[in-house]
C-alpha positions in Angstrom: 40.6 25.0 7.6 38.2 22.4 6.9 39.6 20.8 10.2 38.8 23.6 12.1 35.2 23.8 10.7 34.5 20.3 11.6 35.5 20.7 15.1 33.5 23.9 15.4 30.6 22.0 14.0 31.1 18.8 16.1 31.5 21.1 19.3 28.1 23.0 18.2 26.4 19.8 18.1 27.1 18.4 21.1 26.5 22.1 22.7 22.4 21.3 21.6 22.6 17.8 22.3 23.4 18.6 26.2 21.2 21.6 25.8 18.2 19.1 24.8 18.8 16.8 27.5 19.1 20.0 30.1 15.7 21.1 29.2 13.9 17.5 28.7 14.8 16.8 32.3 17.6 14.4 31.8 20.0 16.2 34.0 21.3 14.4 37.2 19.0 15.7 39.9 15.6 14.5 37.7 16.7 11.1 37.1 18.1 10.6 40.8 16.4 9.4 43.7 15.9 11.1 46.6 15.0 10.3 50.4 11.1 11.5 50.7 8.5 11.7 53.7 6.8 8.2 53.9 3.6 10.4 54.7 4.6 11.7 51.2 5.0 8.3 48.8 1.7 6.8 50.2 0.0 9.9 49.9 0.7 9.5 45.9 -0.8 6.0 46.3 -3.9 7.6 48.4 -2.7 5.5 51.3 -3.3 7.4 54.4 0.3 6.4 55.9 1.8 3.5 56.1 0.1 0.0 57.3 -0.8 -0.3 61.3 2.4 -2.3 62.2 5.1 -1.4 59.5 8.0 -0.5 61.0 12.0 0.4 59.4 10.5 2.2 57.0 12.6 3.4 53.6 11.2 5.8 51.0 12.8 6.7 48.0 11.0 9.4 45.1 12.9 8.2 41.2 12.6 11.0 39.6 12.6 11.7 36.0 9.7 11.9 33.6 7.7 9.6 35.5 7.2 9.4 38.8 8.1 6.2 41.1 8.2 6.1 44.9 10.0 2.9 46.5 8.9 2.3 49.9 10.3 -0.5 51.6 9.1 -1.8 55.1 8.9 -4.7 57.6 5.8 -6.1 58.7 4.3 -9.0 60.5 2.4 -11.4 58.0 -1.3 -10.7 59.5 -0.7 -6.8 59.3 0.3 -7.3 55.9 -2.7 -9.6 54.9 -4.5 -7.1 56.8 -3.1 -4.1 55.1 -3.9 -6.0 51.4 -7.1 -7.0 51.8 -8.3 -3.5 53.2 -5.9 -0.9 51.0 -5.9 -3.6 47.5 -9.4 -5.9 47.5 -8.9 -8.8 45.1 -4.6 -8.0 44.8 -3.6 -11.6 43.4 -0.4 -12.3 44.8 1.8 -15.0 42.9 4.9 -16.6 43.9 6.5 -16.5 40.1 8.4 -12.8 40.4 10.6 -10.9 38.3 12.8 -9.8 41.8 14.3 -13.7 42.1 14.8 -12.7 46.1 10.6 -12.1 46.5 8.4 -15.1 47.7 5.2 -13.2 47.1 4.6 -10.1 43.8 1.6 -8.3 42.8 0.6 -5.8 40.7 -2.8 -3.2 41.0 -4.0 -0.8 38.2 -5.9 1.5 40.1 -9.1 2.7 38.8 -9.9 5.4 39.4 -6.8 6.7 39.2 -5.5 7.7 42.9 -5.7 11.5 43.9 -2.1 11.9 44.6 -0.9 10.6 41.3 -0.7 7.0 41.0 -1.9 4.9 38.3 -0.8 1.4 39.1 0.8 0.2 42.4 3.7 -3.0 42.7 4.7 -5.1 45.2 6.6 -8.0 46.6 7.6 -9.6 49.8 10.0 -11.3 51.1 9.3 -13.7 53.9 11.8 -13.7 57.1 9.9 -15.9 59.3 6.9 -14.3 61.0 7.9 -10.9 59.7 7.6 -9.8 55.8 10.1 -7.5 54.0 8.1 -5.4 51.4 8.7 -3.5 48.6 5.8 -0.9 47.4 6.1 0.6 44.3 3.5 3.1 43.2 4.0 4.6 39.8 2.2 7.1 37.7 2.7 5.8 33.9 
């Protein structure tokens, strides 16, 4: 009997320990990523678009209880510089970067907040020749 009571109990448990992660937005489809409008991820940056000359274009929405968009593009290096010094005045890129493949990183708090949601915006770049593979990160926590 006491056997029986323990499994009982141990199934109960694990019942409202799913249950809990259900509701607190653990599940599958709000940790996940999913394909998003680019129009959409720069929009939560207050970018209108993205930069004149980006082309290939990737954007991914990471769900969860933050928010996190990954937009990945190719550029030529003066749209990019271009892109920076209008969209991020003062962005100090450095060449010492967490992602080991990037060349370039940065990192911009945004204040004010943006409109759409973001609080803080990363970013590195990877340098093929004339053209520059980046990776925008705009994040609301």
């Amino acid at each position: 009997m006491a056997s029986r009571t323990r499994t009982v109990g141990a199934a109960a448990v694990a019942g409202l320990l799913l249950a809990s992660l259900v509701a607190c937005g653990a599940g599958a489809e709000r940790s996940g990523q999913d394909t998003v409008p680019c129009a959409e991820a720069m929009r939560f940056a207050d970018q209108d678009g993205l930069p004149a000359g980006a082309r290939d274009a990737t954007c991914v929405s990471r769900g969860g209880i933050d928010t996190l968009y990954d937009v990945r593009f190719r550029i030529g290096r003066g749209d990019l510089d271009t892109w920076l010094d209008d969209a991020y005045p003062g962005l100090r890129m450095s060449g010492t970067c967490a992602d080991g493949t990037a060349d370039r990183c940065g990192h911009a708090d945004l204040h004010p907040y943006a409109k759409g949601g973001a609080v803080a915006v990363d970013l590195s770049v990877r340098y093929e020749g004339d053209e520059a593979l980046v990776s925008y990160r705009p994040f609301n926590t």
